[in-house]
C-alpha positions, 0 to 999 in steps of 0.5 A: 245658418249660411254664410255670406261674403261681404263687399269687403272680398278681395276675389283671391280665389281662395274660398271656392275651391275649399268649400266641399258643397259646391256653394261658392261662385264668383259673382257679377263683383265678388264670390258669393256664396249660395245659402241652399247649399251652405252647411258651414262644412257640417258634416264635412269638416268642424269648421267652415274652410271658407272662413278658415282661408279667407285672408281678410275675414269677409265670410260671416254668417248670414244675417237673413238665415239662421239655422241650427246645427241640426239642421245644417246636417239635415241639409248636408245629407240632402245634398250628399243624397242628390250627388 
């Protein structure tokens, strides 16, 4: 699954230089994170950094968008292949 940054965020600027996908932006109001490109560091790290900085624990899983392991490293080698 993605993840996603609650109206809870603080715009630190912490998340977005972590994530190794490019998938966090600061929005109109706070970060968001884009779920085309959010592997949750699969294939990266063994955890998600965003979730590993943020200081007020405002990154969790996106309720809309599930997606298995398997296929979040599917996904990775997609995006490693178009970079």
């Amino acid at each position: 699954m993605a993840l996603l940054i609650t109206d809870e965020c603080i715009n630190c600027d912490v998340c977005e230089p972590e994530c190794p996908n490019g998938a966090i932006s600061q929005g109109e109001e706070i970060y968001e994170i884009n779920p085309d490109k959010c592997t949750e560091c699969v294939g990266h790290y063994d955890t998600a950094q965003c979730v590993e900085v943020c200081p007020i624990d405002c990154i969790i899983p996106h309720p809309g968008i599930r997606e298995s392991r398997d296929e979040l490293m599917r996904k990775y080698e997609r995006l490693a292949a178009q970079s």
